[in-house]
CHARMM-style PDB file with segment names, atoms N, HN, CA, C and O in Angstrom:
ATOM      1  N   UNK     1     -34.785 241.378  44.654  1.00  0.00      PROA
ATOM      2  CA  UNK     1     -33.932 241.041  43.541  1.00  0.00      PROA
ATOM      3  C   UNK     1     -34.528 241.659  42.273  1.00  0.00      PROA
ATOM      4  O   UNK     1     -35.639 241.416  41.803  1.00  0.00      PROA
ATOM      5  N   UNK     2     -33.484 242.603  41.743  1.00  0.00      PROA
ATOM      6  HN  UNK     2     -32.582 242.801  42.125  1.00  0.00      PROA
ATOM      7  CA  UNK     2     -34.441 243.327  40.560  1.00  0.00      PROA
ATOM      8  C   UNK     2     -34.214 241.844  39.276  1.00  0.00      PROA
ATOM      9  O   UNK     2     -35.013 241.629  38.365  1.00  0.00      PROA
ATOM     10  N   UNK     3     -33.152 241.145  39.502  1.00  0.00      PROA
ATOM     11  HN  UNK     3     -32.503 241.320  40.242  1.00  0.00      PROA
ATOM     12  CA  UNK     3     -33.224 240.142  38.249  1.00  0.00      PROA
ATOM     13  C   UNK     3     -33.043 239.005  38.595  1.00  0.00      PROA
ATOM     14  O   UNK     3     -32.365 238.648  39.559  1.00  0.00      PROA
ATOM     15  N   UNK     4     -33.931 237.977  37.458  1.00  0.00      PROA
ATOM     16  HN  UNK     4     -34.481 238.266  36.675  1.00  0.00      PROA
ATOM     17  CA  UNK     4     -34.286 236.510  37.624  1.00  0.00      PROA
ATOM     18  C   UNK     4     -33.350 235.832  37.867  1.00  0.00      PROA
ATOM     19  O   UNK     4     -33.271 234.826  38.572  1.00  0.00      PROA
ATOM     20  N   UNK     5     -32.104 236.716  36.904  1.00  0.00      PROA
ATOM     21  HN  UNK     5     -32.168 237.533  36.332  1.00  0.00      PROA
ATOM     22  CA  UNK     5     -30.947 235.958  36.815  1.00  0.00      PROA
ATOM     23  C   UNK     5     -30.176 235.912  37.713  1.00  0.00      PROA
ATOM     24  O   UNK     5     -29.250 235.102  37.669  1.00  0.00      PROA
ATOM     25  N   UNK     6     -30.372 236.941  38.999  1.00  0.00      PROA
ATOM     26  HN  UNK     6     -31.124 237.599  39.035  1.00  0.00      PROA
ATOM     27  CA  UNK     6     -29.603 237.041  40.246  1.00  0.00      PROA
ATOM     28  C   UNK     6     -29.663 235.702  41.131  1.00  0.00      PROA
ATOM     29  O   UNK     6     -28.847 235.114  41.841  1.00  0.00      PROA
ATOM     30  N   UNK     7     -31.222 235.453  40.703  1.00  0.00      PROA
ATOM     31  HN  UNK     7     -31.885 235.931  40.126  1.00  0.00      PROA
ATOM     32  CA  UNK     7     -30.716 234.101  41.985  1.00  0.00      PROA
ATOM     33  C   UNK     7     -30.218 232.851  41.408  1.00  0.00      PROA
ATOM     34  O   UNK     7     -30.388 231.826  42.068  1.00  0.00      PROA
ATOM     35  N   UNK     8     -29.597 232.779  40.217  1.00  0.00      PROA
ATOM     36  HN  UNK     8     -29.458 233.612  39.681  1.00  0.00      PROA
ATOM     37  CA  UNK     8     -29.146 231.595  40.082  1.00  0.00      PROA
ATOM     38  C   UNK     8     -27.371 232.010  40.395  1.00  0.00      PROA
ATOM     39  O   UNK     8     -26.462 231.238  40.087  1.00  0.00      PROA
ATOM     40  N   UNK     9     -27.171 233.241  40.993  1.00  0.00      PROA
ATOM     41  HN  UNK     9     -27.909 233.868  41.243  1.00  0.00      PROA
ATOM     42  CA  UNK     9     -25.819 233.513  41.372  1.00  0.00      PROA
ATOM     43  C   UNK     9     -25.837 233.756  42.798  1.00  0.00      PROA
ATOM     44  O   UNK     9     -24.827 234.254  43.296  1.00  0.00      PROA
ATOM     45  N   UNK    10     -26.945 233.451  43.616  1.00  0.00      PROA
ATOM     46  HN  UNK    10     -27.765 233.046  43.212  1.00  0.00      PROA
ATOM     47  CA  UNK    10     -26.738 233.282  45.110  1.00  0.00      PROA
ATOM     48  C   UNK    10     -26.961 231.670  45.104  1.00  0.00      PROA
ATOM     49  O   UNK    10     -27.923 230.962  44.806  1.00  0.00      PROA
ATOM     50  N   UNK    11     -25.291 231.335  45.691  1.00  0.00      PROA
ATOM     51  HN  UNK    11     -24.509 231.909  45.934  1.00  0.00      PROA
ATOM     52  CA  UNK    11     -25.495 230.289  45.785  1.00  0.00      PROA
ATOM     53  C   UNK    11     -25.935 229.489  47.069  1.00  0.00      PROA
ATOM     54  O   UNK    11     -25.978 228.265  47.198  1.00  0.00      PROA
ATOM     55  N   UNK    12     -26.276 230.538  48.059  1.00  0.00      PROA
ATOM     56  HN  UNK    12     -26.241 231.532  47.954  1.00  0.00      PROA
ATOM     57  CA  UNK    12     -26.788 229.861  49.359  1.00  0.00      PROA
ATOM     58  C   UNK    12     -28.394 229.279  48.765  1.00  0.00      PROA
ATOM     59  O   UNK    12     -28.919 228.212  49.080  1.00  0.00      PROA
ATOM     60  N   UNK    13     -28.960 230.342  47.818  1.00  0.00      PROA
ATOM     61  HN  UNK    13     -28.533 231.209  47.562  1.00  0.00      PROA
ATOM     62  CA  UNK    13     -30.460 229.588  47.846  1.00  0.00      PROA
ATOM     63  C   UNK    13     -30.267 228.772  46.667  1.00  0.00      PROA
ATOM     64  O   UNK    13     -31.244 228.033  46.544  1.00  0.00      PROA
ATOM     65  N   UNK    14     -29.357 228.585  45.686  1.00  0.00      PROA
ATOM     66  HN  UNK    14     -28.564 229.185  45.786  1.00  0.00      PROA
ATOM     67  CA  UNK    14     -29.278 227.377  44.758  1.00  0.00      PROA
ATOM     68  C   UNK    14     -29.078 225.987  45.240  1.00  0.00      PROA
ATOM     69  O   UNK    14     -29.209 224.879  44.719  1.00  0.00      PROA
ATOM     70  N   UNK    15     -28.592 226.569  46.814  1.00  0.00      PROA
ATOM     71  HN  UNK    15     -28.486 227.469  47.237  1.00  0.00      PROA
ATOM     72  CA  UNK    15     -28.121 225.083  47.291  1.00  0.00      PROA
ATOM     73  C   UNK    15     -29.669 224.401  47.809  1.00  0.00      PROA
ATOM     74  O   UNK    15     -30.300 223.373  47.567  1.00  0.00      PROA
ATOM     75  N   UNK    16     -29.861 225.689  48.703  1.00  0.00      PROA
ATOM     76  HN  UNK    16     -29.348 226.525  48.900  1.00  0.00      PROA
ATOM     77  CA  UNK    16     -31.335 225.063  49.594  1.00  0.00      PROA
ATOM     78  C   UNK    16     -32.385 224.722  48.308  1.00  0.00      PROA
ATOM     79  O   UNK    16     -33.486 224.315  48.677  1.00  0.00      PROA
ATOM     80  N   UNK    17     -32.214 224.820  47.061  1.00  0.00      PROA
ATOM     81  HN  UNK    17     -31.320 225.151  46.761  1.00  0.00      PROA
ATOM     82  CA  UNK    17     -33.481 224.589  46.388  1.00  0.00      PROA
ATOM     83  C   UNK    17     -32.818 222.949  46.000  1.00  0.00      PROA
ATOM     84  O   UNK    17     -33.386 221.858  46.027  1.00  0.00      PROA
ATOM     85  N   UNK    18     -31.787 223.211  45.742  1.00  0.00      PROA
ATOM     86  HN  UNK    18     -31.325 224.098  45.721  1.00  0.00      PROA
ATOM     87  CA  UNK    18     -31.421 222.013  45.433  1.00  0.00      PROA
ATOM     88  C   UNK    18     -31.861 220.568  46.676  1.00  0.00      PROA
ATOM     89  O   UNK    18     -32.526 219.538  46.565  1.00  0.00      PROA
ATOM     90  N   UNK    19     -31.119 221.172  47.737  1.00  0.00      PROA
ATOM     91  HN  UNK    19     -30.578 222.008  47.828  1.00  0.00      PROA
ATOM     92  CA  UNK    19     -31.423 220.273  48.633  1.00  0.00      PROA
ATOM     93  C   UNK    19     -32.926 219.970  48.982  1.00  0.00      PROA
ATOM     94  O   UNK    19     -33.199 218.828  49.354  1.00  0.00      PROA
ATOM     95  N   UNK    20     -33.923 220.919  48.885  1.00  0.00      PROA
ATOM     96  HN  UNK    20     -33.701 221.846  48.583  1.00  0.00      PROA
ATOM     97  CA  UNK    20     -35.575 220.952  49.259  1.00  0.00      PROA
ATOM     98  C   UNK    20     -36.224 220.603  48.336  1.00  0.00      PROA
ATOM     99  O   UNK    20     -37.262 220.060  48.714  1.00  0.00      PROA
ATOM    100  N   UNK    21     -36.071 220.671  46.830  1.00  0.00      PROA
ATOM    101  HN  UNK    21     -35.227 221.111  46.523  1.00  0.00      PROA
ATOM    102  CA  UNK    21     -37.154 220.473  45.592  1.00  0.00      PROA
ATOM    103  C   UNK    21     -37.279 218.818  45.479  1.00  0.00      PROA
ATOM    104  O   UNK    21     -38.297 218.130  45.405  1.00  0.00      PROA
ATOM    105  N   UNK    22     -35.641 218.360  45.494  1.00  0.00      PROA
ATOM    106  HN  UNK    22     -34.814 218.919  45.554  1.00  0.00      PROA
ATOM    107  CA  UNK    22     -36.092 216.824  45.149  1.00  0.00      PROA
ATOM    108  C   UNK    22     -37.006 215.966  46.428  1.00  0.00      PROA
ATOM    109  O   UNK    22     -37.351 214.794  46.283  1.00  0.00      PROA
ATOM    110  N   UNK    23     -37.241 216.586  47.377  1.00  0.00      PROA
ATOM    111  HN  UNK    23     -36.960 217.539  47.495  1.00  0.00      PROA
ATOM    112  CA  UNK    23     -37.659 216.025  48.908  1.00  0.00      PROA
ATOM    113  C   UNK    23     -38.706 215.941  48.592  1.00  0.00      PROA
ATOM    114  O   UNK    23     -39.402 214.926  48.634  1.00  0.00      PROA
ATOM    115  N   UNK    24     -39.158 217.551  48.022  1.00  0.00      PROA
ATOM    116  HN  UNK    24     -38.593 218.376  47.988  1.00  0.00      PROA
ATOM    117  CA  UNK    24     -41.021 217.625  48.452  1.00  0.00      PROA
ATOM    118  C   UNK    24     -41.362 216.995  46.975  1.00  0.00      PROA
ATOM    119  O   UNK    24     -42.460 216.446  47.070  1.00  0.00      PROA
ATOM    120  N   UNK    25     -40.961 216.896  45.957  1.00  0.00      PROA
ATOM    121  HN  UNK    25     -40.069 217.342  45.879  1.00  0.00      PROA
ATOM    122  CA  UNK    25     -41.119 216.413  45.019  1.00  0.00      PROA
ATOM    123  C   UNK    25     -41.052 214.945  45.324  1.00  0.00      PROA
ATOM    124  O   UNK    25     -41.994 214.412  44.738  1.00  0.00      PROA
ATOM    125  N   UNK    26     -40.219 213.902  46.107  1.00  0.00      PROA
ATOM    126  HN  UNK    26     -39.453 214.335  46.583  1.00  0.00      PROA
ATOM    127  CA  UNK    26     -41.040 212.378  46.802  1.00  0.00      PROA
ATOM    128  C   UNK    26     -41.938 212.721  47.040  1.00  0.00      PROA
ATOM    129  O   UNK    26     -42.758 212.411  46.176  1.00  0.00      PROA
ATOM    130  N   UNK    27     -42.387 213.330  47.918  1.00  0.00      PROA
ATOM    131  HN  UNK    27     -41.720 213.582  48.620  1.00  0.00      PROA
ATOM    132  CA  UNK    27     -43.340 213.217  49.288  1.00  0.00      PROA
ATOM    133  C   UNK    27     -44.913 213.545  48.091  1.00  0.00      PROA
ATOM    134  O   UNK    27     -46.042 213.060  48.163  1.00  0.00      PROA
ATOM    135  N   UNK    28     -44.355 214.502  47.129  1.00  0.00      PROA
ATOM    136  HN  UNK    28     -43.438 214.897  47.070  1.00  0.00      PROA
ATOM    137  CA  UNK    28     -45.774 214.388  46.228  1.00  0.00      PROA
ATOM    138  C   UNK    28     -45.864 213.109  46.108  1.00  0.00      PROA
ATOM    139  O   UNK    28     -46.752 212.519  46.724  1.00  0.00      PROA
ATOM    140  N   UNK    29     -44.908 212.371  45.243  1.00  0.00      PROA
ATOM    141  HN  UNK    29     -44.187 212.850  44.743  1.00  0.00      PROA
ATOM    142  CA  UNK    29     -45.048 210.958  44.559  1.00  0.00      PROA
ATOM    143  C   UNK    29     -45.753 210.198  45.354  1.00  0.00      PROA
ATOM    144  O   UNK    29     -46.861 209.780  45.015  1.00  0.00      PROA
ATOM    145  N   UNK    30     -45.273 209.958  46.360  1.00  0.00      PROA
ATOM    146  HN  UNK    30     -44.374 210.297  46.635  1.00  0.00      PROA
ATOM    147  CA  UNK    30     -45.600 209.315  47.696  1.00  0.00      PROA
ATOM    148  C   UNK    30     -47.132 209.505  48.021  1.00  0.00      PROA
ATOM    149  O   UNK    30     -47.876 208.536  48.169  1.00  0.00      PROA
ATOM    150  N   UNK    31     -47.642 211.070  48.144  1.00  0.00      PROA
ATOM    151  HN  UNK    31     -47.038 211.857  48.024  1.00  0.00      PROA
ATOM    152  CA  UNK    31     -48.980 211.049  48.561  1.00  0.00      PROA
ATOM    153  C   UNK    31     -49.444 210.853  47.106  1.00  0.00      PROA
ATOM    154  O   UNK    31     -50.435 210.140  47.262  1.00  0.00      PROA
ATOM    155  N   UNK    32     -49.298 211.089  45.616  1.00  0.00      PROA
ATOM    156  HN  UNK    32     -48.493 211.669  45.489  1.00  0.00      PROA
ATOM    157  CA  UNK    32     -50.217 211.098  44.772  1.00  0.00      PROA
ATOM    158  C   UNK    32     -50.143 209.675  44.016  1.00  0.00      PROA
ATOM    159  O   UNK    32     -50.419 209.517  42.827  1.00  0.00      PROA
ATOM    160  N   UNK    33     -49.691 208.585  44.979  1.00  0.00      PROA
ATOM    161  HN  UNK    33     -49.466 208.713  45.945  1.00  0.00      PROA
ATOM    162  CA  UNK    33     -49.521 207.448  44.208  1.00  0.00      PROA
ATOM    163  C   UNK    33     -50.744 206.608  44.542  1.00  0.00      PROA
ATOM    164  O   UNK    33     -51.468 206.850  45.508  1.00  0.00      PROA
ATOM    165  N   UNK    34     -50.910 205.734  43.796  1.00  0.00      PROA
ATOM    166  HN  UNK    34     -50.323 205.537  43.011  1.00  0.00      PROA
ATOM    167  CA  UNK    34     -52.386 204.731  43.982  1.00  0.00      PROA
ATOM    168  C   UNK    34     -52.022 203.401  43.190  1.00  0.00      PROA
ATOM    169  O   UNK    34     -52.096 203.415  41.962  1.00  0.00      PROA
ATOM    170  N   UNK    35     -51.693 202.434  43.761  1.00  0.00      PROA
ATOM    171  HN  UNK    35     -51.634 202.422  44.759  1.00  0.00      PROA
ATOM    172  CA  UNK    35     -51.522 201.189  43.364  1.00  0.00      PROA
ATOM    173  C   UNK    35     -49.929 201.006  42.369  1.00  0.00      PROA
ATOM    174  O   UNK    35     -49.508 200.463  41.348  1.00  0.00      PROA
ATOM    175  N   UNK    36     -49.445 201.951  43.596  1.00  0.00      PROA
ATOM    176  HN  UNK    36     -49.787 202.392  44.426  1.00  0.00      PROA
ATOM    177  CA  UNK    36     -48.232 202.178  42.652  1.00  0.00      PROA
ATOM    178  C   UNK    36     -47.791 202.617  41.231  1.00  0.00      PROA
ATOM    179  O   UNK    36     -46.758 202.399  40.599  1.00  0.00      PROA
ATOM    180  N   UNK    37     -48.927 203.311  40.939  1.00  0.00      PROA
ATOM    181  HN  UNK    37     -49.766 203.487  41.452  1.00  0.00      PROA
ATOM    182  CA  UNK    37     -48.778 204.272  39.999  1.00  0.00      PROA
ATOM    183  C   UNK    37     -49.107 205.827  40.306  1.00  0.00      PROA
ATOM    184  O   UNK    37     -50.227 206.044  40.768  1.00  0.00      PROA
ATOM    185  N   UNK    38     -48.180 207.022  40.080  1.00  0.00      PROA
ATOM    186  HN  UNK    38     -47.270 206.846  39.704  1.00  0.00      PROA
ATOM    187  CA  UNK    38     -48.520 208.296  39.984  1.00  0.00      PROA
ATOM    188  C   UNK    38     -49.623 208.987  39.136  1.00  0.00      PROA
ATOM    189  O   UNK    38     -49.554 208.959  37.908  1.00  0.00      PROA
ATOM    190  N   UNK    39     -50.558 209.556  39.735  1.00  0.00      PROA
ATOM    191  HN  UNK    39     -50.614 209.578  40.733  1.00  0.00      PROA
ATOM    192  CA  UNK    39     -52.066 209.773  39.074  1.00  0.00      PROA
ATOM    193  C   UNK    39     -50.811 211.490  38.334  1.00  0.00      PROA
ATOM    194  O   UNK    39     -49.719 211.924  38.701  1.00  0.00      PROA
ATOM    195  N   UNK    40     -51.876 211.945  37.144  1.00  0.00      PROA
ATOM    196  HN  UNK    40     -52.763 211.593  36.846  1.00  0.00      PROA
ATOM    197  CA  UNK    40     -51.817 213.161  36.906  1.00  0.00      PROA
ATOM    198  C   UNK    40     -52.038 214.319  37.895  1.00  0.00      PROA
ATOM    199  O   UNK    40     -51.348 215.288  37.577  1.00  0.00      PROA
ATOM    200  N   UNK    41     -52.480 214.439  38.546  1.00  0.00      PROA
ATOM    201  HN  UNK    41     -53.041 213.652  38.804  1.00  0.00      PROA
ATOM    202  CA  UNK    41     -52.617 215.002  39.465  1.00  0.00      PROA
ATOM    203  C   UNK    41     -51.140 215.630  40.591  1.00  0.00      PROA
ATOM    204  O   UNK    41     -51.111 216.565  41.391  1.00  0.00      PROA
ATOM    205  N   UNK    42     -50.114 214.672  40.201  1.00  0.00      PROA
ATOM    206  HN  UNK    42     -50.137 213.912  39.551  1.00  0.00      PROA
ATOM    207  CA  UNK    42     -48.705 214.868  40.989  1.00  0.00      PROA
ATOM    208  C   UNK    42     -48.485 215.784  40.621  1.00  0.00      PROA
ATOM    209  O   UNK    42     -48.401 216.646  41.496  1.00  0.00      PROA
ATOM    210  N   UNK    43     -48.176 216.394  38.756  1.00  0.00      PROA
ATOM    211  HN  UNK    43     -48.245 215.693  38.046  1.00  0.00      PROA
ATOM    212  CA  UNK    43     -47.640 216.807  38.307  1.00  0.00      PROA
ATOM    213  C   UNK    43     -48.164 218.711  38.507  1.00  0.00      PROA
ATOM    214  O   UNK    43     -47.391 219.664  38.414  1.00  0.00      PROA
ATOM    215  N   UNK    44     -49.630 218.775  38.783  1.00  0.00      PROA
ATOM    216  HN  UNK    44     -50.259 218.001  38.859  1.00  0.00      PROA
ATOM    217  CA  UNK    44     -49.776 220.012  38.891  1.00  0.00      PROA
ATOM    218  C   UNK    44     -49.747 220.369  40.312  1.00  0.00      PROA
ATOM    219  O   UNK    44     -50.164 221.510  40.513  1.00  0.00      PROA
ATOM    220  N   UNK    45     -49.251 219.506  41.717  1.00  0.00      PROA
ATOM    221  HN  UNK    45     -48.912 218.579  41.554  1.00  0.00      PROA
ATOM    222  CA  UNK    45     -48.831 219.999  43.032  1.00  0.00      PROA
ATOM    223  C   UNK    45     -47.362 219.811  42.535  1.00  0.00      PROA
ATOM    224  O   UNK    45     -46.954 220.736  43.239  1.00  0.00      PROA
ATOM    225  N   UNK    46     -46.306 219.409  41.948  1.00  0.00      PROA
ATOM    226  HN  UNK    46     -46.637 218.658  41.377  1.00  0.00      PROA
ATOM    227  CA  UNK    46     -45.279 219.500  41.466  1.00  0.00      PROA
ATOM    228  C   UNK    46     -45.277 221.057  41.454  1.00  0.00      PROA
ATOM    229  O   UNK    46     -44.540 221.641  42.248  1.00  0.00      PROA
ATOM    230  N   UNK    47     -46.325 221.988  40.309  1.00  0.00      PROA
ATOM    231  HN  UNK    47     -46.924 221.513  39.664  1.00  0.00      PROA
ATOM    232  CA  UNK    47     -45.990 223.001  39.933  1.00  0.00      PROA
ATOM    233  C   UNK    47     -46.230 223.968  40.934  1.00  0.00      PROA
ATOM    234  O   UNK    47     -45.712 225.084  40.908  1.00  0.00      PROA
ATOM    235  N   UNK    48     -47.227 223.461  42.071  1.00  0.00      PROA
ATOM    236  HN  UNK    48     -47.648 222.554  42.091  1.00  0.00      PROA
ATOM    237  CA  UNK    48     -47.765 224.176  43.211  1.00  0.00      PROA
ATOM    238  C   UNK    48     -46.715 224.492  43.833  1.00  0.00      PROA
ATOM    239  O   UNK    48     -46.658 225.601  44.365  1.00  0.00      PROA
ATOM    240  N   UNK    49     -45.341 223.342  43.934  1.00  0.00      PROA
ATOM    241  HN  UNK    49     -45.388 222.442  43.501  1.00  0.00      PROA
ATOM    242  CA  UNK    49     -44.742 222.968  45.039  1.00  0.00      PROA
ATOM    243  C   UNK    49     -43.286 224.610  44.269  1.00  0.00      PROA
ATOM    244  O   UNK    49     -42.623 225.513  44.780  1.00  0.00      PROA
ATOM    245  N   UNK    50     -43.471 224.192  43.217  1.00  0.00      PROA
ATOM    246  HN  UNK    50     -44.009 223.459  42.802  1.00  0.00      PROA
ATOM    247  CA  UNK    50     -41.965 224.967  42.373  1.00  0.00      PROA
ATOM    248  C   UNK    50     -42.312 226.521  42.550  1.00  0.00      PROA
ATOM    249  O   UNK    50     -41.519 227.353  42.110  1.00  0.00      PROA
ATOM    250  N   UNK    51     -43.650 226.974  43.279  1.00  0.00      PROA
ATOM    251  HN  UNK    51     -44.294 226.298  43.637  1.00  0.00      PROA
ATOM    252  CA  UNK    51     -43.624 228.108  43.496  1.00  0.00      PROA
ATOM    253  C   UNK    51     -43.779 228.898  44.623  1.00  0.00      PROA
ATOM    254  O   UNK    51     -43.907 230.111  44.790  1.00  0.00      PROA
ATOM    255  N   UNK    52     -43.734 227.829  45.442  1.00  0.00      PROA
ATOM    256  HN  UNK    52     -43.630 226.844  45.306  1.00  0.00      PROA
ATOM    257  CA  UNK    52     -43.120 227.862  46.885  1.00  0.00      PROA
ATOM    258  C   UNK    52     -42.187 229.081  47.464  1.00  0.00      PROA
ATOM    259  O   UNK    52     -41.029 229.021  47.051  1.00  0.00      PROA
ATOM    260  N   UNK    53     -42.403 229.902  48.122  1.00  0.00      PROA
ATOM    261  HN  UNK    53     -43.343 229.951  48.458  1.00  0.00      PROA
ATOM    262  CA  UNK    53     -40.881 230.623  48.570  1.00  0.00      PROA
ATOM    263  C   UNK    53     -40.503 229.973  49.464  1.00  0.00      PROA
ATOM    264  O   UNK    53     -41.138 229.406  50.353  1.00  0.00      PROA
ATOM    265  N   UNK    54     -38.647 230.070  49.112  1.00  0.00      PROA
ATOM    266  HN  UNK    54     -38.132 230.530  48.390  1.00  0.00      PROA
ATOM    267  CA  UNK    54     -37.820 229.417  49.578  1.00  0.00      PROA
ATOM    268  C   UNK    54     -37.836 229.580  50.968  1.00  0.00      PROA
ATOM    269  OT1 UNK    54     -37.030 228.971  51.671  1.00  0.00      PROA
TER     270      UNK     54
END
């Protein structure tokens, strides 16, 4: 893809991000929680997770 802006016009992978980001984004919460609170630590496998290929 020569542009950034191309993939927000394929909508087969707008869907799969849609459907996959909010998932693995629990499953952080889930592992980075401790007494039912989210440590700082979520937020930079959050960013790990957003650079993922699809």
């Amino acid at each position: 893809m020569s542009d950034i802006r191309e993939l927000f016009n394929d909508q087969k992978l707008v869907e799969k991000i849609k459907f996959k980001l909010p998932k693995l984004f629990q499953i952080t919460e889930i592992d980075m929680s401790r007494k039912g609170k989210v440590g700082m630590e979520a937020g930079t496998l959050r960013e790990r997770i957003s650079l993922l290929p699809c």
